[in-house]
DODOPA-718723 format. One record per atom (N, C-alpha, C): residue number from 1; residue in three letters; x, y, z. Coordinates in nm, 2 decimals, always signed. Last residue first. Layout:
N
+------+------+--------+--------+--------+
: nuza : guse :      x :      y :      z :
+------+------+--------+--------+--------+
:  NUM :  ALA :      X :      Y :      Z :
...
+------+------+--------+--------+--------+
END
This chain:
85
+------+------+--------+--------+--------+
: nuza : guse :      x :      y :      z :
+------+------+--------+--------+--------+
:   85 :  UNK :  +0.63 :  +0.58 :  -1.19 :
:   85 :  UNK :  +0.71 :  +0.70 :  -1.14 :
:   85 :  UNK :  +0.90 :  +0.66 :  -1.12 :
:   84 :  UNK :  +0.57 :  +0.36 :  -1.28 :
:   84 :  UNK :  +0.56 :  +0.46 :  -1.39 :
:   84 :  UNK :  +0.65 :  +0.60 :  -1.35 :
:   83 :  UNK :  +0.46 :  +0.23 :  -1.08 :
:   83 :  UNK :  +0.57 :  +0.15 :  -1.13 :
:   83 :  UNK :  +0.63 :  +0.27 :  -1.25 :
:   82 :  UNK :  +0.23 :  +0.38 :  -1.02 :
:   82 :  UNK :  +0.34 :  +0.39 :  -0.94 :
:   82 :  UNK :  +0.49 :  +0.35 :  -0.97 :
:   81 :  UNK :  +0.06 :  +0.31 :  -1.18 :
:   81 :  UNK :  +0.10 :  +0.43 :  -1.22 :
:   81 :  UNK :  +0.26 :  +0.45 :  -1.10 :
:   80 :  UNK :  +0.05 :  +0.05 :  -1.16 :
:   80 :  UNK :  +0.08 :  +0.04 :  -1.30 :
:   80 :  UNK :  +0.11 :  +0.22 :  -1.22 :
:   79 :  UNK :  -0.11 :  +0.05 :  -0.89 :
:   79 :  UNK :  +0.07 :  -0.05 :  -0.88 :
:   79 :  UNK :  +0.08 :  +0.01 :  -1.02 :
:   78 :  UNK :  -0.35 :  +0.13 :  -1.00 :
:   78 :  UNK :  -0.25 :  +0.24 :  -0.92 :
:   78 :  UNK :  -0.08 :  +0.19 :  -0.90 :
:   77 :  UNK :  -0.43 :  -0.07 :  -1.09 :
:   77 :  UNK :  -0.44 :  +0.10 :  -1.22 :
:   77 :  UNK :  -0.35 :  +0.19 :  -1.12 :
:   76 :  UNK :  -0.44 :  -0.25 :  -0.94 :
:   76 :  UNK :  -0.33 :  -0.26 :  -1.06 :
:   76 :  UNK :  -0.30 :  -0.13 :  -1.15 :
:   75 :  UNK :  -0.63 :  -0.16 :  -0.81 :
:   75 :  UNK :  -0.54 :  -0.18 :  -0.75 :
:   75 :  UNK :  -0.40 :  -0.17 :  -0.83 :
:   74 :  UNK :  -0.84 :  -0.22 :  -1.02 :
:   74 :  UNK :  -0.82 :  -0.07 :  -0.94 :
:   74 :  UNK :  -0.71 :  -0.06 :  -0.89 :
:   73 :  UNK :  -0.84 :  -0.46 :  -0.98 :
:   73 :  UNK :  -0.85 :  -0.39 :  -1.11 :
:   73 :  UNK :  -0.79 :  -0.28 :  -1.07 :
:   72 :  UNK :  -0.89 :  -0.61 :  -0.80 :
:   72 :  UNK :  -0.75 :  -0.64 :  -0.83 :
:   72 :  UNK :  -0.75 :  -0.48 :  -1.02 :
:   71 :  UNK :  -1.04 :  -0.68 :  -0.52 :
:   71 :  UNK :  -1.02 :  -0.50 :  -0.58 :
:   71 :  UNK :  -0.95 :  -0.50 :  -0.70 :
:   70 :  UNK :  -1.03 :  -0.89 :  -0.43 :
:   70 :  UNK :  -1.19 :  -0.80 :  -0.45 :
:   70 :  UNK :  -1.16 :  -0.65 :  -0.54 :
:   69 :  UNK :  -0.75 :  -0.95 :  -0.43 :
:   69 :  UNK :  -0.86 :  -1.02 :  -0.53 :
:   69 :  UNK :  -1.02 :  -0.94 :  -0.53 :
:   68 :  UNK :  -0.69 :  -0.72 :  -0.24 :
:   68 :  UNK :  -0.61 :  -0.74 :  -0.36 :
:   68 :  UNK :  -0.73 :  -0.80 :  -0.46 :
:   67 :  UNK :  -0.86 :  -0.86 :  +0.01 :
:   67 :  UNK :  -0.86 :  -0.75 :  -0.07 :
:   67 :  UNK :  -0.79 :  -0.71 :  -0.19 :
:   66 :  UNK :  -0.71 :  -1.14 :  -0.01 :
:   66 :  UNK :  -0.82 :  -1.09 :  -0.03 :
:   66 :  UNK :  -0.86 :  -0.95 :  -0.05 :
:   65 :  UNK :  -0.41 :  -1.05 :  +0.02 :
:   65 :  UNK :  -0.48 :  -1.10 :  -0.10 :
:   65 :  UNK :  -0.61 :  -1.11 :  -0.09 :
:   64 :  UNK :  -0.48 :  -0.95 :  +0.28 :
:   64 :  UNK :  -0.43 :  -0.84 :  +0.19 :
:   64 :  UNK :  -0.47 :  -0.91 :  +0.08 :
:   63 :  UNK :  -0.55 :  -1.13 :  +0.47 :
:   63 :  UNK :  -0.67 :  -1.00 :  +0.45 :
:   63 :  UNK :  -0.60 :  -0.95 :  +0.33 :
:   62 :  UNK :  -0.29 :  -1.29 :  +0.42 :
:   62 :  UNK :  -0.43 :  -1.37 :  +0.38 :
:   62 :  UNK :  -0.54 :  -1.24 :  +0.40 :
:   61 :  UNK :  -0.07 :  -1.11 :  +0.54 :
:   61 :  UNK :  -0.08 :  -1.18 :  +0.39 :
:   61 :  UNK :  -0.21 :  -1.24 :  +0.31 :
:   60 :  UNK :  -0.20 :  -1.14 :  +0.81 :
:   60 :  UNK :  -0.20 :  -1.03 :  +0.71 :
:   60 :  UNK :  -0.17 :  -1.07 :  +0.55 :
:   59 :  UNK :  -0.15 :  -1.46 :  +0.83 :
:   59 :  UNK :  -0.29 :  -1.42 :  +0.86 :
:   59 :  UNK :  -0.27 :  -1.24 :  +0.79 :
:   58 :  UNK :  +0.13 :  -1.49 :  +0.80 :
:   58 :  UNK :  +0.06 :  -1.52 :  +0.72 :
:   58 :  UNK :  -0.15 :  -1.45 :  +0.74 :
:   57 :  UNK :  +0.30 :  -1.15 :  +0.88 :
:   57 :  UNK :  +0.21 :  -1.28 :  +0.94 :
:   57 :  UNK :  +0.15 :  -1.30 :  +0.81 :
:   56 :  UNK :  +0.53 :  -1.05 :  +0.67 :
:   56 :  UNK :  +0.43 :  -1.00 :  +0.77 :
:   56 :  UNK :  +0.37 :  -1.16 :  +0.81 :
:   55 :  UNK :  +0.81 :  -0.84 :  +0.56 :
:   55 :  UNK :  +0.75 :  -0.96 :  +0.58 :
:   55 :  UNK :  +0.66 :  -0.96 :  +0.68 :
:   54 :  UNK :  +0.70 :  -0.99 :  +0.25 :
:   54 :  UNK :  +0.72 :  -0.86 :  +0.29 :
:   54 :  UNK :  +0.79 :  -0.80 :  +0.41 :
:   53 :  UNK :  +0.83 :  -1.22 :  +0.20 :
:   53 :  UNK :  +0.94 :  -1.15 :  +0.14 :
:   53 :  UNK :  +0.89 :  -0.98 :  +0.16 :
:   52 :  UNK :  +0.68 :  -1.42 :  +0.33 :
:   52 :  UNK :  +0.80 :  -1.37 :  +0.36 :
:   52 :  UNK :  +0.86 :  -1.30 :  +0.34 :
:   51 :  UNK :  +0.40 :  -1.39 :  +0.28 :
:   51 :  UNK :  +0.44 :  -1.32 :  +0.40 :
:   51 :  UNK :  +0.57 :  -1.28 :  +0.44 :
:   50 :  UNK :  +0.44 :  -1.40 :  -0.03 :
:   50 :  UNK :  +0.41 :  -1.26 :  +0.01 :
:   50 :  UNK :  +0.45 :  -1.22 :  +0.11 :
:   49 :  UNK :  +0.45 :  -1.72 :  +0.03 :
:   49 :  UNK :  +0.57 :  -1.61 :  +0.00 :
:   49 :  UNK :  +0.56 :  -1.48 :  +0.01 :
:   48 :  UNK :  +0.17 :  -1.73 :  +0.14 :
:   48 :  UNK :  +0.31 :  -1.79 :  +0.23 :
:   48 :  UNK :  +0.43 :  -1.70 :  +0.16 :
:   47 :  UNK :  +0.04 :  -1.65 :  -0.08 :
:   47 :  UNK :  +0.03 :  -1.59 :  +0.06 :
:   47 :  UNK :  +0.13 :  -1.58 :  +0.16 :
:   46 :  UNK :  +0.26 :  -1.65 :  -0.39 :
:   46 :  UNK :  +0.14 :  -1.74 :  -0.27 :
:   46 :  UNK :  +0.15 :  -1.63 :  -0.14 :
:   45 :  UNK :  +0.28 :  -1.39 :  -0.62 :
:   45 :  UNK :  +0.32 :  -1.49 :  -0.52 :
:   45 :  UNK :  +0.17 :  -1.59 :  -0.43 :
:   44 :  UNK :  +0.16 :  -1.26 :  -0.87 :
:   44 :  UNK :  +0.17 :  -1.42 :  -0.84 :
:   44 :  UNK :  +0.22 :  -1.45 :  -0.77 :
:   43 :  UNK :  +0.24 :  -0.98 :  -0.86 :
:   43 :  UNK :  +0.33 :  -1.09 :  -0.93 :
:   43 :  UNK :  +0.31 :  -1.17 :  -0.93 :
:   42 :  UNK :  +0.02 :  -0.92 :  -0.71 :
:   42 :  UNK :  -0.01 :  -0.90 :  -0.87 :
:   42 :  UNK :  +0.09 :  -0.98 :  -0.93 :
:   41 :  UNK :  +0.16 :  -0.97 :  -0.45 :
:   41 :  UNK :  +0.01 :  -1.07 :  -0.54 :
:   41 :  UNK :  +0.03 :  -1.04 :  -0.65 :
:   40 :  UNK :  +0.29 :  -0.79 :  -0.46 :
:   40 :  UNK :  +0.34 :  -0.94 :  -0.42 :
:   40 :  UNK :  +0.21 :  -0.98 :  -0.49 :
:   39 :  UNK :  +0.13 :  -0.57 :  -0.43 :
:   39 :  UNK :  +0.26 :  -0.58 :  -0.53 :
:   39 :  UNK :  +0.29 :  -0.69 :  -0.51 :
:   38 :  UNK :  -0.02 :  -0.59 :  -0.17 :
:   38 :  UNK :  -0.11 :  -0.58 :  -0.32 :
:   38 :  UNK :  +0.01 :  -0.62 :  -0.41 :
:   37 :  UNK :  +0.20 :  -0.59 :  +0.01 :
:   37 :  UNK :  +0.15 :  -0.73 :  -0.02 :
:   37 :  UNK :  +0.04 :  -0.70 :  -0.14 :
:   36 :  UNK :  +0.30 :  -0.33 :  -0.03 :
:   36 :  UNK :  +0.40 :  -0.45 :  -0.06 :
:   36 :  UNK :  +0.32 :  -0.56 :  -0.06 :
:   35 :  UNK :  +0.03 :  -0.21 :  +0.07 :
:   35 :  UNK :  +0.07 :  -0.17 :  -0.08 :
:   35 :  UNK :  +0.16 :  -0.34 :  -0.08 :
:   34 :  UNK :  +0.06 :  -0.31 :  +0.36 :
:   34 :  UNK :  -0.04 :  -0.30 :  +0.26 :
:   34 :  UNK :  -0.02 :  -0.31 :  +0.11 :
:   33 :  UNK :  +0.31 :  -0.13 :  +0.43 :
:   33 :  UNK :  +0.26 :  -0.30 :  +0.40 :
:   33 :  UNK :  +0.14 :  -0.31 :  +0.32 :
:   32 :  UNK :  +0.19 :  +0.11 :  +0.38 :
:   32 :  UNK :  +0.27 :  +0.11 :  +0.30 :
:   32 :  UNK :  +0.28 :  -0.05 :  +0.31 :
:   31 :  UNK :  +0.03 :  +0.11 :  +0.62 :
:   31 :  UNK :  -0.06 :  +0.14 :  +0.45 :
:   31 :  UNK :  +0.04 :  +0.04 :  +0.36 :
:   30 :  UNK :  +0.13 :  +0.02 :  +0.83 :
:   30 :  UNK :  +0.05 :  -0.06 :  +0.81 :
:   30 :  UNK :  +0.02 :  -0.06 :  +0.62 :
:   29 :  UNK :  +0.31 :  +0.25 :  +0.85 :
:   29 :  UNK :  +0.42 :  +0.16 :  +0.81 :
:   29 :  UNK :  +0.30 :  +0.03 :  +0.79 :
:   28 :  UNK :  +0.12 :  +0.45 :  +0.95 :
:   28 :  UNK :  +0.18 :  +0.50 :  +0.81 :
:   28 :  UNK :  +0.28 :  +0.33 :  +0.74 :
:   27 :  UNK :  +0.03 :  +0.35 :  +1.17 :
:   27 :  UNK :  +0.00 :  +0.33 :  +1.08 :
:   27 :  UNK :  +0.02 :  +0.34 :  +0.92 :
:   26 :  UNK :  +0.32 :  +0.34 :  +1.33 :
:   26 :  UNK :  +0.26 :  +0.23 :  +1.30 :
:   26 :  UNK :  +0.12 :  +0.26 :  +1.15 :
:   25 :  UNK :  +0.31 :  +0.65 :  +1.30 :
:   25 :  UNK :  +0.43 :  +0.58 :  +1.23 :
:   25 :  UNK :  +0.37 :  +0.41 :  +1.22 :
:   24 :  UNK :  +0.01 :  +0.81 :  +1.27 :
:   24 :  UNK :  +0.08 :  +0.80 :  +1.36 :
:   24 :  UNK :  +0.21 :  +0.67 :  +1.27 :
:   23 :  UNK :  -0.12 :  +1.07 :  +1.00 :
:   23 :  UNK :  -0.08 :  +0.94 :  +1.08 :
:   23 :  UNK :  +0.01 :  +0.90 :  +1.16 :
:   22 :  UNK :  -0.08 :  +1.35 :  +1.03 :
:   22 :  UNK :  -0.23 :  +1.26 :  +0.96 :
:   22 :  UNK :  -0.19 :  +1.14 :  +1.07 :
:   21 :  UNK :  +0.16 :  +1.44 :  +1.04 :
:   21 :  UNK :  +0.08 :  +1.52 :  +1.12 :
:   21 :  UNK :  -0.04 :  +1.41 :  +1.11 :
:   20 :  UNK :  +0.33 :  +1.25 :  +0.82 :
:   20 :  UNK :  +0.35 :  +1.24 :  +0.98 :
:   20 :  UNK :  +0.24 :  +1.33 :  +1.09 :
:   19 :  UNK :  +0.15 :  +1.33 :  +0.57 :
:   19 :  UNK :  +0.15 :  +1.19 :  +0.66 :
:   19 :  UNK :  +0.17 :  +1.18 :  +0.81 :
:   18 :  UNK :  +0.26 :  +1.59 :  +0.56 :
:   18 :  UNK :  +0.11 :  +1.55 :  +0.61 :
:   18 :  UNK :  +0.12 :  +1.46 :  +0.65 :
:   17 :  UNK :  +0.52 :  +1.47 :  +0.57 :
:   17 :  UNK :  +0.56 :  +1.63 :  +0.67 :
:   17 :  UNK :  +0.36 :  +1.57 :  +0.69 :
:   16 :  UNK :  +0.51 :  +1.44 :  +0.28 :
:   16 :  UNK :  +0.56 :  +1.32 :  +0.41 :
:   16 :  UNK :  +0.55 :  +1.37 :  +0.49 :
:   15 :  UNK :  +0.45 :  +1.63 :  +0.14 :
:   15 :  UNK :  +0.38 :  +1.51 :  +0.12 :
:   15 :  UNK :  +0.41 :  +1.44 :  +0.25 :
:   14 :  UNK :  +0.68 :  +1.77 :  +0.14 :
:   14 :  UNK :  +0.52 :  +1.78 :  +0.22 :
:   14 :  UNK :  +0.45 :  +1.71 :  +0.24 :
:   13 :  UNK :  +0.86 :  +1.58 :  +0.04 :
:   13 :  UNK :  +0.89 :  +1.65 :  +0.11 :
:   13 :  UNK :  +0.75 :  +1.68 :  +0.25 :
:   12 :  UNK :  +0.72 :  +1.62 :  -0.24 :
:   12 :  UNK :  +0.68 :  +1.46 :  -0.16 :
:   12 :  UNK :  +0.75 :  +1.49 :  +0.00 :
:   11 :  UNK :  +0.54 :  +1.90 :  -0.27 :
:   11 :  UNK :  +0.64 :  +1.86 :  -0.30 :
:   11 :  UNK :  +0.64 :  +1.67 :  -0.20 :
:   10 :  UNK :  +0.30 :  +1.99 :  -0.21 :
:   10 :  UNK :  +0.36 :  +2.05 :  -0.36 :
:   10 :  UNK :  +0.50 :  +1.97 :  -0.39 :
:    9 :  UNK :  +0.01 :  +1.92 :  -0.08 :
:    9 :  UNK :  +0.09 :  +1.92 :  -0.09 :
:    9 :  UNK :  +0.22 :  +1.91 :  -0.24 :
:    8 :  UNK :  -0.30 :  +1.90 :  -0.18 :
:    8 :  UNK :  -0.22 :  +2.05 :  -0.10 :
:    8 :  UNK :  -0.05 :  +2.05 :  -0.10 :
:    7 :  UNK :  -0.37 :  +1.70 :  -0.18 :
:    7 :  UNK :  -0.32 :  +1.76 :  -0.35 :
:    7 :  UNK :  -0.28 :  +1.89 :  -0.28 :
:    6 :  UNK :  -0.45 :  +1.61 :  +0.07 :
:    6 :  UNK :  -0.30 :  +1.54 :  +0.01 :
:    6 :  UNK :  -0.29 :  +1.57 :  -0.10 :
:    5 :  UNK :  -0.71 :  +1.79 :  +0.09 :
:    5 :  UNK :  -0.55 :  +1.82 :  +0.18 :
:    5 :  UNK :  -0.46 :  +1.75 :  +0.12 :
:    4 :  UNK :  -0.87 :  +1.63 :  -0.12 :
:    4 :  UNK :  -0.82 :  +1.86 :  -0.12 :
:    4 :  UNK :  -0.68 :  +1.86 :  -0.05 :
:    3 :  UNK :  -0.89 :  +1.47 :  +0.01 :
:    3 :  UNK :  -0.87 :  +1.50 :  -0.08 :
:    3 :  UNK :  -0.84 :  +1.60 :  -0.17 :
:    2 :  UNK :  -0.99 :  +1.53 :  +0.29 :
:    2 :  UNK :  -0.88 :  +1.47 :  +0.28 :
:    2 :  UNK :  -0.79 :  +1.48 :  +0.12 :
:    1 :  UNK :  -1.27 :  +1.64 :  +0.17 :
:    1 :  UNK :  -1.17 :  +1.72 :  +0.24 :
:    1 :  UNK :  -1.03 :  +1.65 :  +0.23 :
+------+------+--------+--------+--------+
END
């Protein structure tokens, strides 16, 4: 279902209009960290730099490279299509 609802949307306008009914603004601003520390890693930063230049606690920097390194394929198939837009 979720996946039927975010291709519902026609324009990034809507796109952002779901987000805000979907998610509350702390979470919406957790995802999008999220993403800035997967994009920090794929460059090779350290943890300690990722935290600064996202900027988040080193303890978030350290769940996010770990996830990043369990995922890093998949991850990069989507940092590569985003870098594309």
């Amino acid at each position: 279902m979720l996946y039927k609802l975010f291709q519902a949307a026609r324009t990034e306008a809507e796109f952002n209009k779901l987000l805000d009914l979907t998610f509350t603004e702390h979470e919406r601003d957790m995802m999008l960290e999220r993403w800035k520390i997967f994009e920090a890693c794929d460059r090779g930063l350290t943890q300690r730099d990722v935290a600064k230049e996202v900027p988040c606690s080193i303890v978030t920097s350290t769940r996010g490279a770990k996830v990043f390194r369990q995922n890093k394929a998949i991850i990069q198939t989507f940092l590569e299509r985003i870098r594309e837009v």
